[in-house]
C-alpha positions in Angstrom: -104.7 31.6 -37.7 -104.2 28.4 -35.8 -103.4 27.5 -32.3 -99.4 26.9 -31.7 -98.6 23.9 -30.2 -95.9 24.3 -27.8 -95.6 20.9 -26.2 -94.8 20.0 -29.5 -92.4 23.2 -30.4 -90.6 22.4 -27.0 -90.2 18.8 -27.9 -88.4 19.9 -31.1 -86.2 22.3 -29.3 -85.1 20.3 -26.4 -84.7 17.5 -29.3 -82.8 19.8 -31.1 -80.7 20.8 -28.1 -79.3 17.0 -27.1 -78.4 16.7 -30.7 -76.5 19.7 -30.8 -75.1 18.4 -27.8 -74.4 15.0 -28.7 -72.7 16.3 -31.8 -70.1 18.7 -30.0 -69.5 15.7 -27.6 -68.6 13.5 -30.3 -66.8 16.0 -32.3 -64.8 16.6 -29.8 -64.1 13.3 -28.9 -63.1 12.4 -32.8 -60.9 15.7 -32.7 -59.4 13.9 -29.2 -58.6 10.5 -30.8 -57.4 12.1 -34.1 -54.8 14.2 -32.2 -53.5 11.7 -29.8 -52.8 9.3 -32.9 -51.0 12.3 -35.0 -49.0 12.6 -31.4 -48.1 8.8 -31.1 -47.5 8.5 -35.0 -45.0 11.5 -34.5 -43.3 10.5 -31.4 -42.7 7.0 -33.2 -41.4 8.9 -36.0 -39.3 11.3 -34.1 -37.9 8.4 -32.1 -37.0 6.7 -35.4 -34.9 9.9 -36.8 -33.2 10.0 -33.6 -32.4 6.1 -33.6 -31.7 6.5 -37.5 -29.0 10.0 -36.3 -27.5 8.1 -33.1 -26.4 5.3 -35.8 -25.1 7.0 -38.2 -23.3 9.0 -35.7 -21.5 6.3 -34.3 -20.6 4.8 -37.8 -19.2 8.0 -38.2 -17.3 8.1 -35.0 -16.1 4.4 -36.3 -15.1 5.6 -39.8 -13.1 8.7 -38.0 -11.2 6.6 -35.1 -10.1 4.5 -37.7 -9.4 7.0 -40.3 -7.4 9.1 -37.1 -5.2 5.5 -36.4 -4.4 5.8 -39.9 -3.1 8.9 -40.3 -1.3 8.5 -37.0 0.6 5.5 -38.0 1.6 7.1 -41.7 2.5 10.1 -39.8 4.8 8.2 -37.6 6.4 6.6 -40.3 6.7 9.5 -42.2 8.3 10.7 -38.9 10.7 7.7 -38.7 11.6 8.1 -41.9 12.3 11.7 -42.2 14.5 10.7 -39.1 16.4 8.1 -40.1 17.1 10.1 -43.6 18.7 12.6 -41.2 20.5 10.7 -39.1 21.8 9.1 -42.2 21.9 12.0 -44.3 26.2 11.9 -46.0 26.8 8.4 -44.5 28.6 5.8 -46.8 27.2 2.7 -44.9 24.0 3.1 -43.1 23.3 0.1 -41.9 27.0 0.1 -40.3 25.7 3.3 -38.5 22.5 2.2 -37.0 24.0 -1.3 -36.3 26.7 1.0 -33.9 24.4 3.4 -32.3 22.0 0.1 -31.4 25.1 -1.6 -29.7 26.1 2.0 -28.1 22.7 2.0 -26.8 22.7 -1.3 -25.5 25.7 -0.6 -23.7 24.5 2.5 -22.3 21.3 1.0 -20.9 23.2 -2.0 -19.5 25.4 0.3 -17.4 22.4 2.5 -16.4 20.6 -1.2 -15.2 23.6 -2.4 -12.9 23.9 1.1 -11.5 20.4 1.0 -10.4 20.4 -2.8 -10.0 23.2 -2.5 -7.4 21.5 -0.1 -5.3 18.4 -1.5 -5.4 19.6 -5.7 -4.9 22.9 -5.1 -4.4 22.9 -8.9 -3.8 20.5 -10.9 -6.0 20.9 -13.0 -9.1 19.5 -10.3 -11.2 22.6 -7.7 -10.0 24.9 -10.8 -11.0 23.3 -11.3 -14.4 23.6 -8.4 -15.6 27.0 -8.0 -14.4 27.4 -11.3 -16.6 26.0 -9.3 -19.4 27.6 -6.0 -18.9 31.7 -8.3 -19.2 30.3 -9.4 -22.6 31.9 -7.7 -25.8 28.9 -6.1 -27.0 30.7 -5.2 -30.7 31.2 -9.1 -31.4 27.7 -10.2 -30.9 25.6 -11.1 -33.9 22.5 -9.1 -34.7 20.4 -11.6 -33.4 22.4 -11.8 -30.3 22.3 -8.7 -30.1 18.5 -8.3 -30.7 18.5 -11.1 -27.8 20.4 -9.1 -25.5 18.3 -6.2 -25.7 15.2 -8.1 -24.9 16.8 -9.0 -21.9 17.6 -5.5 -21.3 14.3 -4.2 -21.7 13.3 -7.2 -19.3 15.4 -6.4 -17.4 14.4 -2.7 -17.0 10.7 -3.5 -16.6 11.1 -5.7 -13.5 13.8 -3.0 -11.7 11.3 -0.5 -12.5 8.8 -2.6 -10.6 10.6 -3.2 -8.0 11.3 0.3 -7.5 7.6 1.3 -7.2 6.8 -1.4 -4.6 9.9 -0.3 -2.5 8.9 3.3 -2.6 5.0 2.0 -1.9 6.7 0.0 1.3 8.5 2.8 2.3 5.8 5.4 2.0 3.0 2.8 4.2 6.0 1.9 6.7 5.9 6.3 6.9 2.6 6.5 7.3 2.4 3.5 9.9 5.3 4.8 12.1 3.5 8.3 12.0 0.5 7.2 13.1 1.3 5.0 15.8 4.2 7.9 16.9 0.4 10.1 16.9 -1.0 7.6 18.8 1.9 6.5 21.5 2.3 10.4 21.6 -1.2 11.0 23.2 -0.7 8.4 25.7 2.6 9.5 26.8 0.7 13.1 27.6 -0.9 11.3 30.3 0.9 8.1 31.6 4.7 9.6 30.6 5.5 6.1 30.5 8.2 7.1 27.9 9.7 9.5 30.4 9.6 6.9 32.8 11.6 4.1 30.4 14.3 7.1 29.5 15.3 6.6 33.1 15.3 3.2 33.9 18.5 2.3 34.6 18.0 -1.2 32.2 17.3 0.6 29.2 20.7 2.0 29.0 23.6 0.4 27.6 27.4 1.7 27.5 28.7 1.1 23.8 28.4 -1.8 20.9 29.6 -4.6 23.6 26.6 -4.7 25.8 23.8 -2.4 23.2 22.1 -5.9 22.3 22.4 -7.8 26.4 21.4 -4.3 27.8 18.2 -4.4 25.1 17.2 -8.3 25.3 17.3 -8.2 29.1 15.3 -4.6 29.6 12.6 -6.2 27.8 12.6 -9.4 29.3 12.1 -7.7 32.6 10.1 -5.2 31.5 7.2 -7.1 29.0 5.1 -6.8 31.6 4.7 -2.6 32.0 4.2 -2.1 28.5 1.8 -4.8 28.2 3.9 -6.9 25.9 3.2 -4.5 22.5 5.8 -5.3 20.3 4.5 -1.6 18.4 4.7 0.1 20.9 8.6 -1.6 21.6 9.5 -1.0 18.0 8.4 2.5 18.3 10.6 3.2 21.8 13.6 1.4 20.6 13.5 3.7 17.2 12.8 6.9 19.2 16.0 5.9 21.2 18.2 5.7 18.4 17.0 9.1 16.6 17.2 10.6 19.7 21.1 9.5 20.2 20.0 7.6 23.3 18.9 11.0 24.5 22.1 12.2 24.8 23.9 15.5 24.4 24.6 15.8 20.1 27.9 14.8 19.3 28.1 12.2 22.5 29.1 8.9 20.9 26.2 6.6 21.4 25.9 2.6 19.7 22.5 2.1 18.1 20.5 -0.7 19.6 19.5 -3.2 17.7 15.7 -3.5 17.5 14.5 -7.0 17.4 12.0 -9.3 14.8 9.1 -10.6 16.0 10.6 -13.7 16.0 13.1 -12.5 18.3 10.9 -10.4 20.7 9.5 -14.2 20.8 12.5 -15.6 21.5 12.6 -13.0 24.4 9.2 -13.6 26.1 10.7 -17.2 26.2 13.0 -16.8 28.4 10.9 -14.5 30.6 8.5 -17.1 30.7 11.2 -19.5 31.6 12.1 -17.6 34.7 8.6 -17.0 35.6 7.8 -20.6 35.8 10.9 -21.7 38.4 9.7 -18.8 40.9 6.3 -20.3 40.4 7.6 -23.8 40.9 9.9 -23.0 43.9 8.0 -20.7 46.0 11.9 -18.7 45.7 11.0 -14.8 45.3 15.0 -14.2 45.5 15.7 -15.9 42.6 17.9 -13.6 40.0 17.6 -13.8 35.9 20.0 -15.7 34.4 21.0 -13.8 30.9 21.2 -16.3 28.1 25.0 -16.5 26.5 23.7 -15.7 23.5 22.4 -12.2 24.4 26.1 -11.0 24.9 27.1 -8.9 28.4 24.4 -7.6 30.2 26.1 -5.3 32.9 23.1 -6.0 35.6 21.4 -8.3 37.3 18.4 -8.6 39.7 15.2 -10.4 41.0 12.8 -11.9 38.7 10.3 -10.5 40.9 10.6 -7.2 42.5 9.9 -7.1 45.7 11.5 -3.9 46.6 9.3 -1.9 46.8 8.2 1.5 49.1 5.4 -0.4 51.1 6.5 -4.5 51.8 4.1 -6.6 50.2 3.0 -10.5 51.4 5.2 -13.3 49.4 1.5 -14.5 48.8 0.8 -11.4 47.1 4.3 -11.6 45.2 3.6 -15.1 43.8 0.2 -14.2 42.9 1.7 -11.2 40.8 4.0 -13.6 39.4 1.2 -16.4 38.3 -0.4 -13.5 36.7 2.5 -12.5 35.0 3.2 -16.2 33.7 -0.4 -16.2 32.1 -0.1 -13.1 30.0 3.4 -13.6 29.2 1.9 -17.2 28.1 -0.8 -15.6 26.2 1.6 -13.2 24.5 3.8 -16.0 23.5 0.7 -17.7 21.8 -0.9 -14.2 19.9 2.5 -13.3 18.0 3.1 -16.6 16.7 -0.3 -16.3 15.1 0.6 -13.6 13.8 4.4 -14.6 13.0 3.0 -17.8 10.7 
């Protein structure tokens, strides 16, 4: 028996080995690429169905609206007509009857409109036309008058119903406005009682409806300066005032005060200025305000600078406070008509 020759019989095996080896790798590799194709071929095809589904979903949801709109509208006349069959059901004339319940209706509205018109524009062109309207003799107008008319009736209705909202809107911001400044003036008073302080001052107080206006105009004047000329916060004090019945007993008769525009609180810093300006011209610290006519009776009177005070102070220091009153009454003057237009 021969020799075995194992270099050669290992040659064969290790041979044998790699090829194995080689084959598994590229087996597997093949099974790899085959499966990742299958998977992109079927995620191309899955996206397709979907696509294909989603289409003919939406054609479907197409087909339906427009089928739904259908059947709404037929049902509505079906709905109108059954109505009208009723309403008309034993009458000789129909057309008679609708013709007379359209003109009743017209009628009705147009009262309803100049109720509501004259509490909402008592005085306003669209009040006066459809008063206009309202004297017309509704049962002699033509049908296309009368179609005409009832336009201008729903027209009409549309812009009072408008008008309405942006009241109620105005109303509801002026509301929220006043409440939050009120919160606001509210906290301060906690800690200056400036309020307090403006209750008792003699020139906040007026007597009855001949000097409610004078006593007003001429408090502020003099006064501009302490609440650092905020027209707000003025608004807000001469409101408070009223509500509170001049913070009076109840029942104590007590004349509103009128609370002035910004134009007039203008007006008002205008003639402080005014007086300002001739102590600061003259060197005079005794001169006294002299009221404007038009403010009506104001029951006092007094220095434009007040120098009576608990501790007596230099003129020089007087005139100084009186420059620097004349500058921010100046600047006040020149911010609110900004903001006036």
């Amino acid at each position: 028996m021969g020799q075995v020759d194992w270099t050669l019989l290992t040659n064969w095996v290790i041979s044998g080995l790699i090829g194995l080896l080689f084959g598994l790798i590229g087996g597997w590799v093949t099974y790899r690429f085959d499966r990742n194709r299958d998977d992109i071929a079927w995620q191309r095809e899955k996206q397709k169905i979907q696509d294909d589904w989603q289409h003919q979903k939406e054609l479907l949801e197409v087909q339906f609206g427009q089928r739904l709109k259908e059947l709404e509208l037929q049902l509505k006349r079906e709905e109108n007509e059954h109505l009208r069959e009723a309403l008309l059901k034993g009458v000789d004339n129909p057309i008679e009857t609708i013709d007379t319940l359209t003109r009743a209706k017209v009628r009705f509205q147009m009262e309803h409109l100049v109720q509501r018109a004259e509490i909402l524009v008592p005085e306003s062109r669209i009040t006066d036309y459809l008063l206009s309207l309202r004297r017309m003799d509704i049962e002699s107008l033509k049908n296309d008058q009368l179609r005409k008319i009832t336009s201008e009736v729903e027209r009409a209705d549309l812009a009072l119903a408008v008008l309405q909202e942006l009241q109620a809107r105005l109303e509801q911001s002026k509301v929220e406005e006043d409440t939050e400044l009120g919160m606001e003036l509210l906290e301060d008073v906690k800690t200056s009682k400036f309020i307090e302080d403006m209750r008792h001052h003699l020139g906040w107080h007026h007597h009855d409806a001949n000097d409610a206006k004078g006593s007003t105009w001429s408090a502020i004047a003099s006064e501009a300066g302490r609440f650092d000329y905020n027209y707000k916060f003025l608004v807000y004090f001469l409101k408070l005032k009223n509500k509170n019945n001049g913070w009076q007993i109840q029942g104590t008769p007590y004349t509103p005060v009128p609370i002035p525009s910004i134009h007039e609180f203008i007006e008002i810093l205008e003639v402080r200025l005014l007086h300002l300006k001739k102590v600061i011209d003259t060197g005079d610290l005794t001169l006294k305000w002299d009221w404007p006519p038009a403010w009506g009776y104001v029951p006092w009177n007094g220095p434009i600078i007040n120098t009576d005070t608990v501790r007596k102070l230099p003129d020089d220091f007087n005139l100084e406070i009186a420059n620097r009153e004349y500058a921010q009454t100046e600047i006040a003057i020149k911010q609110y008509r900004l903001l006036s237009g």
